[in-house]
C-alpha positions in Angstrom: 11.8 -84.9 48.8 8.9 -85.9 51.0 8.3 -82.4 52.4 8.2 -80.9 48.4 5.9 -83.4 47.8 4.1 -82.6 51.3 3.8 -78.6 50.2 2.4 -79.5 47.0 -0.8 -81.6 48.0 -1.4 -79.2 50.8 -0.9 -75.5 49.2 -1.1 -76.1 45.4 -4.1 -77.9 45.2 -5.8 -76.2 47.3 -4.7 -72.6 45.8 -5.7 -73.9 42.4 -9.3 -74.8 43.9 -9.8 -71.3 45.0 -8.4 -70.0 42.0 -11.1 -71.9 40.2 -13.5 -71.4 42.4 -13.0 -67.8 42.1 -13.0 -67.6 38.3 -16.2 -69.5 38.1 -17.6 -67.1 40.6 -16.4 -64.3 38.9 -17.4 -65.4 35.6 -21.1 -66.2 36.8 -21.7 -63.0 38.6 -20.2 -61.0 35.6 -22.4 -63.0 33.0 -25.4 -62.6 35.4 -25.0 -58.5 35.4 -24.6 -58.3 31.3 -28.1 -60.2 31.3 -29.3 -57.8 34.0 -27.7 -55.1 32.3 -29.0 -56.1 28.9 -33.0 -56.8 30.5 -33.1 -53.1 32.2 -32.0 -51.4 28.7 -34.5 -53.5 26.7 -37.1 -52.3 29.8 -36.0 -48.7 29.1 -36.5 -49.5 25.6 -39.9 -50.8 26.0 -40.8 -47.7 28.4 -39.3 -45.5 25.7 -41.8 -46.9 22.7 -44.9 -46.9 25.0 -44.3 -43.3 25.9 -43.5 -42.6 21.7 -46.8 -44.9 20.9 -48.9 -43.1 23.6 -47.6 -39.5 22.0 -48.7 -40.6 18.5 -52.1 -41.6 19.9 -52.4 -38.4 21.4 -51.6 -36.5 18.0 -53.6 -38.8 16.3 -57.1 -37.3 19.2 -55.3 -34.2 18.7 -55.7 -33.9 14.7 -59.5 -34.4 15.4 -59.5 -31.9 17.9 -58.3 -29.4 15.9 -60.9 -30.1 13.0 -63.4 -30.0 15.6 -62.2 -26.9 16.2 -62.1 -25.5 12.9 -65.7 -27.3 11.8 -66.9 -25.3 15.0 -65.6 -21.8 13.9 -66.5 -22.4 10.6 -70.4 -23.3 11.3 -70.3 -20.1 13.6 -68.9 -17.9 11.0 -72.4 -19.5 8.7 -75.0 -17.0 10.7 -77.1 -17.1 13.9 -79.9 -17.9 11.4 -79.2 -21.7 11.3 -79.1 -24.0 14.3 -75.1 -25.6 14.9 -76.7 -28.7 13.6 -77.2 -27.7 9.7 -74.2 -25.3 10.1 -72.2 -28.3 10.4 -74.1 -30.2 8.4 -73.6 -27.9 5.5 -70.0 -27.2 5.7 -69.4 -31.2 6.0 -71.6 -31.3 2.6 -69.2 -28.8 1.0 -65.7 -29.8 2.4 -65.4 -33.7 3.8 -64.0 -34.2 0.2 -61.7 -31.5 0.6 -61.1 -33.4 4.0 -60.6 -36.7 2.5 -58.2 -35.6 0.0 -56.2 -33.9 2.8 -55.9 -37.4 4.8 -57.5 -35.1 7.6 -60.9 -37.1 7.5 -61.9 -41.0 6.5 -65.7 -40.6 7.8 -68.5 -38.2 9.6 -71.4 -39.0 10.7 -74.4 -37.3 12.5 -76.9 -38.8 15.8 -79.5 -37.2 16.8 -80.5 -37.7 20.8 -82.4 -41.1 20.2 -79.0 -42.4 19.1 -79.8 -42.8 15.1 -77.9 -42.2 12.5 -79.2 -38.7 10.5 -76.3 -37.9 7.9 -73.2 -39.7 7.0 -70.2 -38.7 5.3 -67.5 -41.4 3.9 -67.4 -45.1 5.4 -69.6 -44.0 8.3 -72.0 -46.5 9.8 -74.2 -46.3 13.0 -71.5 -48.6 15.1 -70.7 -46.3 17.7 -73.7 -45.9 20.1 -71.9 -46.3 23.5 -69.4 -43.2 22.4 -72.2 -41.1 21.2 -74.3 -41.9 24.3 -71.1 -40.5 26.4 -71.1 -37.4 24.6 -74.9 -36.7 25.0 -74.5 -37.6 28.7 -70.8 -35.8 29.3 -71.5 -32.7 27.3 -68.2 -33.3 26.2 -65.9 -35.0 23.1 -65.3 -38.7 23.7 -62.6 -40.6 21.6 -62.6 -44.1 20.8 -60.3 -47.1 18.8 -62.4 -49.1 16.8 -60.9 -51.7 15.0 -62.8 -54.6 12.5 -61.1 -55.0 8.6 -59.2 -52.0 9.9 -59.0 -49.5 12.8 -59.7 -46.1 12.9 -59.5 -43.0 15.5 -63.0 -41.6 16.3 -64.2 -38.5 18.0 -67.6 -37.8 19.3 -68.3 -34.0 19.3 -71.6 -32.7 21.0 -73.0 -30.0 19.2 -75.3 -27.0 21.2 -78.1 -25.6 20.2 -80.1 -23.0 22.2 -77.8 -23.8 25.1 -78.9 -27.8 24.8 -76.8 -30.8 23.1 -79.2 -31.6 20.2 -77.4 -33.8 18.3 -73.5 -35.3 18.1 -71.3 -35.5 15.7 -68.7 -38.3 14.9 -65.3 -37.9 13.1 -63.4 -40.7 12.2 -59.5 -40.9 11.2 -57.7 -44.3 9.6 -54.7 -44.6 12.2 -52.5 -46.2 9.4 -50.2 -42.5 9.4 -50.0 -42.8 13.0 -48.5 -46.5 12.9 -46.2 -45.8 10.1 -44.5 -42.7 11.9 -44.5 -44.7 15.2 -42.3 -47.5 13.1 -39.9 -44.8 11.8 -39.4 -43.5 14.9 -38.4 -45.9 17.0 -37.6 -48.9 14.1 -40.6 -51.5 16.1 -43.0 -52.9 14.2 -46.1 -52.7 15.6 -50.1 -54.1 14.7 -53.5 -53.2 16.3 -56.4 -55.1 16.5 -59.5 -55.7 18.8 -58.7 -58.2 21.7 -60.8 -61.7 21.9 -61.1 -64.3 24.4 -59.7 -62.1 26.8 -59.7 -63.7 30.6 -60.4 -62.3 33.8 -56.6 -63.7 34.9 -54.7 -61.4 32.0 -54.7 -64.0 29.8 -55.5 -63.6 25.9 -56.8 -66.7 23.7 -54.0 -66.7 21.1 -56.0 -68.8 18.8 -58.6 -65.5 18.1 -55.7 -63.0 17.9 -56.1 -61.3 14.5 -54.2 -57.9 13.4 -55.8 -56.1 10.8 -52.7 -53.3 11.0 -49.5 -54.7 10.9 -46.1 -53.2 9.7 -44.2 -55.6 8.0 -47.4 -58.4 7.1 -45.8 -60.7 5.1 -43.2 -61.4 7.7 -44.5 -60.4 11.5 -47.6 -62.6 10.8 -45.5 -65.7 10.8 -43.1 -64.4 13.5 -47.1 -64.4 15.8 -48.7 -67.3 14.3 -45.2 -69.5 15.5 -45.7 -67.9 19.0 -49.2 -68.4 19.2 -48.6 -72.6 18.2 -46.2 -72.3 21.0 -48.2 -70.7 23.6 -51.9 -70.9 23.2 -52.9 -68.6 26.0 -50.7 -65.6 25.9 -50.8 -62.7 29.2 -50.3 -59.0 28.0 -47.6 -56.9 29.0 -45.0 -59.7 28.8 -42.4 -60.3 26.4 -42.1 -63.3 24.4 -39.2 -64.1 22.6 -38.9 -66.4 19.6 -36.9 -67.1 17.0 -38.1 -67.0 13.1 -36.5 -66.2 9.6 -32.6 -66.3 11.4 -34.0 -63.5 14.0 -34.5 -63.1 17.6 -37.8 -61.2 18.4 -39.8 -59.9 21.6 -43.1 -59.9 21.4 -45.5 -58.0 23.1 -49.0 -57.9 23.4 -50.8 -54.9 25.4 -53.7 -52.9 26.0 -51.9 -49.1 26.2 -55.1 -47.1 26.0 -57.4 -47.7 29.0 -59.8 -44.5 27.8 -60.7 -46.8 25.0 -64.2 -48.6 25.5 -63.7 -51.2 22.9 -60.3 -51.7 24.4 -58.2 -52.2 21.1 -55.3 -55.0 21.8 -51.2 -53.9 20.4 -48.6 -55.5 19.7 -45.2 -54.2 19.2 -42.4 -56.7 17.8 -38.7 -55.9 18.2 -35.2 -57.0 16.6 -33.5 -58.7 19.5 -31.3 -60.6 17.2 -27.9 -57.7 17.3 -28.8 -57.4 21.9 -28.6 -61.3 22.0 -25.2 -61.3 19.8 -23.5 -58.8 21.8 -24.3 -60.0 25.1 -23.2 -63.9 23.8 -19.9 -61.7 22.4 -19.1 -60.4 25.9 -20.3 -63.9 27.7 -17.3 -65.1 25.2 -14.5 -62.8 25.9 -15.1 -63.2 29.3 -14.7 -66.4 29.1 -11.6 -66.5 27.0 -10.3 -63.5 29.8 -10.8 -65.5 33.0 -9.7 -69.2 31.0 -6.6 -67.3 30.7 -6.4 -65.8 33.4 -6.6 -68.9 35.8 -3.9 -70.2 33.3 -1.6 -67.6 34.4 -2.4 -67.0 38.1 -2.1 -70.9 38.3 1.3 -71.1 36.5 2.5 -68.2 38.9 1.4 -70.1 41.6 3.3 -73.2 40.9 6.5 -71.5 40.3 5.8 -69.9 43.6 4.9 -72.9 45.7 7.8 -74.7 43.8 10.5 -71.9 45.1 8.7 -72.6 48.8 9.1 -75.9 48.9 12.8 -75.6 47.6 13.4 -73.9 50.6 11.8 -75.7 52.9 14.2 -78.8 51.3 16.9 -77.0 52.3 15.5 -75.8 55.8 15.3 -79.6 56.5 18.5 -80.3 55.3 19.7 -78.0 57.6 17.9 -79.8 60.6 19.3 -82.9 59.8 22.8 -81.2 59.8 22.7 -79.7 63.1 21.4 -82.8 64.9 24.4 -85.2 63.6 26.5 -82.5 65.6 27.9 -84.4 68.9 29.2 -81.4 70.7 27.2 -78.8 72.0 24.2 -77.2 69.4 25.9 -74.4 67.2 24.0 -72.2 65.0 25.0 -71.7 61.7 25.0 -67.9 61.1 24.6 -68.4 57.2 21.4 -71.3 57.4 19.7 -69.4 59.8 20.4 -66.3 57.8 19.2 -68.5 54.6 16.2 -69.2 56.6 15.2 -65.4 57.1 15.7 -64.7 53.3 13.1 -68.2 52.8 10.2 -66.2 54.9 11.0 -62.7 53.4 10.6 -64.4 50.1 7.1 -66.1 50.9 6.1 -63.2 52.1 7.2 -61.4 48.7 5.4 -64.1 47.3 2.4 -63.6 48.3 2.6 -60.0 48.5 3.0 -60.3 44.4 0.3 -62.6 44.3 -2.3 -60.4 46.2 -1.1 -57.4 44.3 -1.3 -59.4 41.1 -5.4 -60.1 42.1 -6.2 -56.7 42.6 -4.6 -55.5 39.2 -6.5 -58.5 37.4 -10.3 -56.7 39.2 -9.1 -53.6 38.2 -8.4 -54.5 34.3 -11.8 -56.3 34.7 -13.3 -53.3 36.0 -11.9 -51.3 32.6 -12.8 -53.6 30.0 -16.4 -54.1 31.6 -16.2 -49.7 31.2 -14.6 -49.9 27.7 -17.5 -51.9 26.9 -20.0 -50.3 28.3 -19.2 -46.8 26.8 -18.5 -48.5 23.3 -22.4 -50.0 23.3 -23.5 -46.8 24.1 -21.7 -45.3 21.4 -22.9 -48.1 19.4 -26.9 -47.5 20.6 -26.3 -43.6 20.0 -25.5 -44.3 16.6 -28.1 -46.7 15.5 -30.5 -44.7 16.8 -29.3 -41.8 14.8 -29.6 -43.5 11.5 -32.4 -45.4 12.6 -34.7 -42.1 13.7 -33.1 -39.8 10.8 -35.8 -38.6 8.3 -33.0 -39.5 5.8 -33.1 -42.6 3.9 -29.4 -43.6 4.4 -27.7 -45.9 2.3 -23.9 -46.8 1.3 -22.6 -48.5 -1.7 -19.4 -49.4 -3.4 -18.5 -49.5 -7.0 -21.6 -50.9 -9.7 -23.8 -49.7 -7.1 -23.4 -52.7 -4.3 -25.3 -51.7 -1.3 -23.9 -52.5 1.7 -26.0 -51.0 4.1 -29.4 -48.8 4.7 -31.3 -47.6 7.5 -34.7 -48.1 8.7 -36.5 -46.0 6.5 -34.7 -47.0 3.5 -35.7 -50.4 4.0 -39.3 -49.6 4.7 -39.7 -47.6 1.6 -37.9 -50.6 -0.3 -41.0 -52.6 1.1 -43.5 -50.2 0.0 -42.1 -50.6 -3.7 -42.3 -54.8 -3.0 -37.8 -54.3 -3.6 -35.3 -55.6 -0.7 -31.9 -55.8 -0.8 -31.7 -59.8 -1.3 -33.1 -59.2 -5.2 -29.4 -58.4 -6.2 -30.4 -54.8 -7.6 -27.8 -51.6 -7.0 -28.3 -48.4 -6.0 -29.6 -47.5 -9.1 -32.1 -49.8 -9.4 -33.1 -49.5 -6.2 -33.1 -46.4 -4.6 -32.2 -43.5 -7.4 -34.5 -44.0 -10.8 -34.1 -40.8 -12.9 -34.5 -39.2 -16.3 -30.9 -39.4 -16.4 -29.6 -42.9 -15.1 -26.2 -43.0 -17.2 -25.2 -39.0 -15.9 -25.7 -40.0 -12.4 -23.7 -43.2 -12.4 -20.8 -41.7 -14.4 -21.2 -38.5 -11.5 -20.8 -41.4 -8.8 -17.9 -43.4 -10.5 -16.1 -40.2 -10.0 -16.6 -40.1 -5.9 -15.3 -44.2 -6.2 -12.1 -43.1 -8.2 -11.4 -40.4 -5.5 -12.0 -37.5 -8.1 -14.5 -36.0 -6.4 -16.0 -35.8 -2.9 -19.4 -34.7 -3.1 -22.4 -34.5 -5.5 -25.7 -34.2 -5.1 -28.6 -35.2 -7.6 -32.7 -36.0 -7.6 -34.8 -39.5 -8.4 -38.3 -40.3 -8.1 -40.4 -43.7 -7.2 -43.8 -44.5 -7.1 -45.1 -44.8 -3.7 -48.0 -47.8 -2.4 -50.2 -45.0 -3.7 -49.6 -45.1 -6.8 -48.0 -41.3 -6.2 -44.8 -39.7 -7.7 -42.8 -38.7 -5.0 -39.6 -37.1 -5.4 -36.6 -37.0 -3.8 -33.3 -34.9 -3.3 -29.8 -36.5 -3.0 -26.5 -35.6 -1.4 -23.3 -38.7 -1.9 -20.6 -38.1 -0.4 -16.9 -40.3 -0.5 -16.1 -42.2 3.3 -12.3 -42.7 3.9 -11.1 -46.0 6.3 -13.0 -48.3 4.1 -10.4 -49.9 2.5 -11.2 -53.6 3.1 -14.5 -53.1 1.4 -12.8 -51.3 -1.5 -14.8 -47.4 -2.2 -17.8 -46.8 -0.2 -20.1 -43.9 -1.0 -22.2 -42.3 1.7 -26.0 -41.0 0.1 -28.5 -39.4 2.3 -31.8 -38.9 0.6 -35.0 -36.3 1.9 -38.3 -36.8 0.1 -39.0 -33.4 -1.7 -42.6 -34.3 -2.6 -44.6 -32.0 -0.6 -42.1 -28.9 -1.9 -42.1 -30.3 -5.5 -46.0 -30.0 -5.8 -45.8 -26.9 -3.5 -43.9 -25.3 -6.8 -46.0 -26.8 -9.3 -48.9 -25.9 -7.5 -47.6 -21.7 -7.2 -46.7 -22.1 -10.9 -50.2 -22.8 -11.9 -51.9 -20.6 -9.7 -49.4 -17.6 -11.2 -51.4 -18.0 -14.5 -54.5 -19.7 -13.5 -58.4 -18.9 -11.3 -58.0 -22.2 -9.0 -62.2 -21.8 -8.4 -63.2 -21.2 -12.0 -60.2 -23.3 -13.0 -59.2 -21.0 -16.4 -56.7 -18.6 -16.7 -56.1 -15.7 -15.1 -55.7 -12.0 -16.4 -51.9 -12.2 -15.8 -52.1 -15.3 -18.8 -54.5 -12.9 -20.8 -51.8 -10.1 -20.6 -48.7 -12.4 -21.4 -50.3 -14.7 -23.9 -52.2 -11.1 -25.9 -49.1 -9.9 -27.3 -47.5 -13.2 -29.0 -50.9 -14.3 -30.2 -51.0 -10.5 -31.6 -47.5 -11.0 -33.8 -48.5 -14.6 -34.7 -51.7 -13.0 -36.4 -49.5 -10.5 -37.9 -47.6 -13.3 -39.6 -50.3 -15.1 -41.0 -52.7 -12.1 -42.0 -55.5 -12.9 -39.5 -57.8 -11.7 -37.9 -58.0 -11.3 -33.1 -61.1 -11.0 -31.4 -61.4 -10.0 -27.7 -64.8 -10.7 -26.1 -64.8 -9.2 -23.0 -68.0 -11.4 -21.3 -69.6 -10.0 -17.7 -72.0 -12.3 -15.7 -75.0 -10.8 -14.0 -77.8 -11.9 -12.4 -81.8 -12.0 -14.3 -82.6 -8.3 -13.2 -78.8 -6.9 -14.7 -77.4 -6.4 -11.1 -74.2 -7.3 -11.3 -73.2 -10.7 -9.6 -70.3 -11.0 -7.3 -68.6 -14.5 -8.4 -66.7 -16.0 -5.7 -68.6 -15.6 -2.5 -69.5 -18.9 -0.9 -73.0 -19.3 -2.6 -71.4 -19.0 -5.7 -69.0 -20.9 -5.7 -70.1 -23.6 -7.6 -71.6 -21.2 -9.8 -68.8 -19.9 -11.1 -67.5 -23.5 -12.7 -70.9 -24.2 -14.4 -70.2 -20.4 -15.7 -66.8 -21.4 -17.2 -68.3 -24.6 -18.5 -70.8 -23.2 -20.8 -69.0 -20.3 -22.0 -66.0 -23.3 -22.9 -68.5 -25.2 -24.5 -69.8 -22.8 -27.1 -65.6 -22.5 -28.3 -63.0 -23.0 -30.5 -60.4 -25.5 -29.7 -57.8 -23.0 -30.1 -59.8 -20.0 -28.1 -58.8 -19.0 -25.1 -61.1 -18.5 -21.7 -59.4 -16.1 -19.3 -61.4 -15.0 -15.9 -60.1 -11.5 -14.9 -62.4 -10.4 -12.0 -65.4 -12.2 -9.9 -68.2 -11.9 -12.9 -66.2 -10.8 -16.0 -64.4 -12.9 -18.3 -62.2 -12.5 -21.4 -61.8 -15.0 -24.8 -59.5 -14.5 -27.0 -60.3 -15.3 -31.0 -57.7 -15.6 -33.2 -57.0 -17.0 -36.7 -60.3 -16.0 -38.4 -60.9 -13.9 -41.7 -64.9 -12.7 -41.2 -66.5 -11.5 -38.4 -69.6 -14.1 -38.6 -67.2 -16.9 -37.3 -67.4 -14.7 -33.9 -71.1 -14.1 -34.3 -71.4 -17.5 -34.4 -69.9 -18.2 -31.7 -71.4 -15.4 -29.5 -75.0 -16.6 -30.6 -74.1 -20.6 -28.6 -73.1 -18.3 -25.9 -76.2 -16.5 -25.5 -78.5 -19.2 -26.1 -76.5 -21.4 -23.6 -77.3 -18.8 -20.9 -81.0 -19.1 -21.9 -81.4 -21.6 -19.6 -81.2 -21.6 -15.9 -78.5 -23.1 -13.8 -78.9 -26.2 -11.3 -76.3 -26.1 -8.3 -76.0 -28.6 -5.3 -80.3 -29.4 -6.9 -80.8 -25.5 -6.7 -81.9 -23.5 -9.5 -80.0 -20.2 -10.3 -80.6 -17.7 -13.5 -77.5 -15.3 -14.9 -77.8 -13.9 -17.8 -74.5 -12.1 -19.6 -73.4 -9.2 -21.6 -70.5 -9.6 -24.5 -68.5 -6.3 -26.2 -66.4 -7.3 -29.4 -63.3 -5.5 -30.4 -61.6 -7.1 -33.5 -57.8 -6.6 -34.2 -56.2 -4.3 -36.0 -59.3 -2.6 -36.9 -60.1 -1.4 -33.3 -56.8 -0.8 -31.6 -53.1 -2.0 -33.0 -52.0 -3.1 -28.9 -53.6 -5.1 -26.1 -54.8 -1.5 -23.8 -56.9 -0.6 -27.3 -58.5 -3.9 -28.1 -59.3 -4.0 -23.9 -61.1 -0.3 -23.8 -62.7 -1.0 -27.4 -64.1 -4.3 -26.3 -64.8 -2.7 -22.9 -67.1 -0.1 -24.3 -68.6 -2.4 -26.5 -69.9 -4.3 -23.5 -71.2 -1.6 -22.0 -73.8 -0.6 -24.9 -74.6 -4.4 -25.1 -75.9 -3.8 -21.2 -77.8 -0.7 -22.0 -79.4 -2.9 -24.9 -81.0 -5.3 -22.2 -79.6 -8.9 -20.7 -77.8 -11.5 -23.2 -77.0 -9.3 -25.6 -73.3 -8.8 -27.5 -72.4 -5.9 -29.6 -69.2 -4.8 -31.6 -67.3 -1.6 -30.6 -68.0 1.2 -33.3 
């Protein structure tokens, strides 16, 4: 019994202290990788978004490049008789509004060599000396970040004249596109804002940290002002992490674009909260793996230590059998053959035991692969719906939402809506003309009758704009324990929704004299001609040409008379019916169409405002211009029965009005 004992306190105890001693090893090593593992994909990660910010900064210089471009062909295509200076200077004057409205421009602004401010378009102010002073001195375009109540892109453009810079031009861009489409796609939030305090060691003074431009204000401005109570000097390029609102966030403050001489100061904020979860999910299963695994390899061990020290017992009994013998030593075939079968055993033993080992590493080794290849499936995925120009949501019956992507969420904070109000789908996401036809459509994919609709809604932007946008819902099978889940991927149609309004008005409409065109003339003649049939009225057709003091005819359109041609439209409008119709059908002639009228002096009348409104002289961008005009008159049904008669009637009308001199009208006889 002594030598069981003897076996135990000197193999067990020690095999169990390896075996622990190995399992903590293993699990410390094994939880040390997964952090390593989970740091170098969050430095990836961080790589990844500064390459994606420094790309959107570079479109952002490359959008002003381009209208540099175009502002430079443009004031080339104006003449060799005007210097590069008032070229430019005159097509700013006539488009930065067009700019504006394009979201291509937000200010422009002119210097002349002593660094003053000559002409300004927009929000311009005389802030950016040291940029303009590198441009004259460069002979090249300089950019810049300027930040104050917000921050803006500028680009300082040296313009020749006579083979010398005379003067520089500055174009300036809100970045506020740029930081939206950097948040959509990666899914970081981000700010901008100039750095202050900044130390010669890297440090910044946290306490002066302020981020005019900040995705996601109302809650990444607590998220920094709880870091910056924490740590009063912060360095840039390190990551902070702190936890706020149940999340885990890395902070990040940096100075990305060195080119900038103001030296604007970032800071990109990212979700850590679903990394940290995983990598305390995998620190737990591990756990729980090598817990039982010691369990087992110990309780193996035991049984195998307890069969070696039952045969040692024997072995010894043995001894003591063969020494009570008083005649010469025998051997007893069978206990020596017993006691080869005890060491073949052991060695079985351990044999099991060390195979045992290397099966245990190698199921370690699949699980940690498993793992590996099911985050990456995981990643792939989130980035998918994450970076998708879909807004992806799905929902179960009443509209429940269960889940939505990135850029469903940030339109649901552009509205001021987030999921936590309690709305559905409806509410939320798909406002119609038709709410109750869309909800019955989607009732059907939830009962399993159908398995794929698609239907349009519409929401108001932070604008204030309609936007529009185009829906496909579709039914998703293996969702049982959340009852039926429909799948709805929306695009924004906007930009192809105005595109068709836009082609539907210019099909009947002049966009520059902003009336109708000759194709509305032609359509609109024919019905107007059978509802004075029905009523027994009278249709006049003026047919109206523009020309200048001297007769010569006047070519409408060009780019001096452009403006022209609306103060035209305007006073020809003003001498009208309500119900009269101002068509333009060529660069200086234009048709109106009387109806509903029993004498011919209503359309004397109304000729007479038209020529005395033409009496006077014209005042466009503070410049005077004279056009006089010439009216023919051909009156339905007593001049032609169809719309080619009543044209060539009124036609030659206005040709005898011309020979008669300028502002005259006559009837066709």
């Amino acid at each position: 019994m002594w030598l069981a004992k003897s076996v135990y306190r000197t193999t067990l105890i020690p095999v169990l202290v390896l075996l622990l001693i190995s399992h903590i090893a293993i699990y410390v090593w094994l939880s040390n990788e997964y952090e390593l593992q989970l740091d170098s994909s969050q430095q990836q990660l961080r790589e990844l978004n500064q390459r994606a910010l420094n790309g959107a900064l570079s479109n952002s210089y490359h959008k002003l490049l381009d209208i540099a471009q175009t502002l430079s062909l443009v004031s080339t295509a104006q003449g060799q008789d005007i210097s590069a200076v008032s070229a430019v200077s005159a097509v700013m004057d006539a488009s930065f509004q067009q700019f504006e409205f394009q979201g291509l421009l937000d200010s422009a602004a002119l210097f002349d060599k002593t660094l003053n401010l000559t002409e300004s378009w927009g929000a311009a102010d005389a802030r950016y000396p040291v940029m303009v002073n590198r441009a004259f001195e460069n002979e090249r375009p300089v950019s810049q970040l300027h930040c104050s109540k917000t921050c803006s892109r500028y680009l300082a453009i040296p313009l020749l004249s006579d083979g010398q810079v005379r003067s520089v031009l500055v174009i300036g861009l809100n970045i506020q596109d740029m930081i939206l489409a950097y948040k959509t796609s990666t899914g970081t939030d981000i700010g901008v804002a100039p750095p202050t305090g900044e130390r010669e060691d890297n440090e910044l003074n946290g306490q002066q940290l302020d981020f005019p431009i900040l995705t996601q204000r109302s809650q990444n401005s607590q998220v920094i002002k709880l870091l910056l109570s924490r740590e009063s000097q912060v360095e840039r390029n390190h990551p902070y992490q702190i936890e706020a609102f149940g999340r885990i966030n890395e902070v990040i403050f940096s100075k990305l674009d060195a080119g900038d001489s103001l030296g604007a100061l970032w800071v990109t904020i990212s979700d850590m909260t679903d990394s940290q979860l995983r990598l305390a999910q995998r620190t737990d299963q591990l756990l729980w793996i090598l817990v039982m695994s010691f369990a087992i390899v110990s309780t193996v061990a035991a049984l195998l230590v307890g069969r070696l020290a039952s045969r040692l017992e024997d072995f010894q009994d043995f001894i003591r059998r063969s020494a009570r013998l008083d005649a010469e030593p025998s051997y007893d075939v069978a206990a020596v053959g017993e006691l080869e079968a005890l060491y073949s055993a052991s060695l079985g033993v351990f044999g099991q035991l060390k195979k045992y080992l290397i099966d245990e590493r190698k199921v370690s080794e699949q699980y940690d692969q498993m793992a590996s290849a099911l985050r990456l499936e995981r990643h792939v995925v989130d980035g998918l719906l994450n970076s998708s120009a879909s807004i992806i949501v799905t929902h179960g019956p009443g509209g429940r939402v269960h889940s939505v992507n990135d850029l469903g969420s940030s339109m649901l904070e552009q509205q001021g809506l987030s999921l936590s109000s309690g709305l559905s789908f409806f509410d939320l996401f798909h406002v119609c003309d038709d709410p109750d036809g869309i909800v019955d459509s989607v009732n059907q994919l939830y009962l399993g009758q159908a398995n794929l609709i698609r239907s349009q809604s519409q929401f108001i932007d932070s604008d204030g704009r309609l936007c529009h946008m185009s829906w496909i819902h579709s039914y998703m099978d293996g969702w049982s324990d959340q009852g039926a889940v429909v799948l709805s991927m929306g695009v924004d149609i906007t930009d192809q929704k105005r595109s068709e309004e836009r082609l539907s008005w210019l099909e009947y409409h002049d966009p520059l004299a902003a009336s109708e065109n000759r194709q509305k003339l032609l359509d609109a003649l024919p019905e107007m001609l059978k509802d004075c049939e029905k009523h027994q009225r009278l249709l006049a057709l003026l047919y109206c040409e523009v020309r200048d003091p001297f007769g010569k005819r006047l070519i409408l359109g060009i780019r001096e008379h452009d403006d022209l041609v609306g103060a035209v439209v305007e006073r020809i409008s003003a001498s009208l019916r309500g119900n009269d119709v101002l068509a333009r059908i060529t660069e200086n002639q234009f048709v109106v169409l009387m109806k509903g009228f029993q004498d011919a002096s209503q359309v004397e009348r109304v000729c007479e405002k038209v020529m005395m409104s033409f009496s006077a002289p014209f005042y466009v961008n503070g410049e005077e211009q004279v056009a006089s005009i010439s009216v023919g008159i051909s009156i339905w049904p007593n001049h032609g029965g169809d719309v080619a008669n009543l044209l060539d009637c009124a036609e030659d009308a206005l040709h005898l009005a011309q020979r008669e001199g300028t502002n005259q009208y006559r009837f066709y006889r």
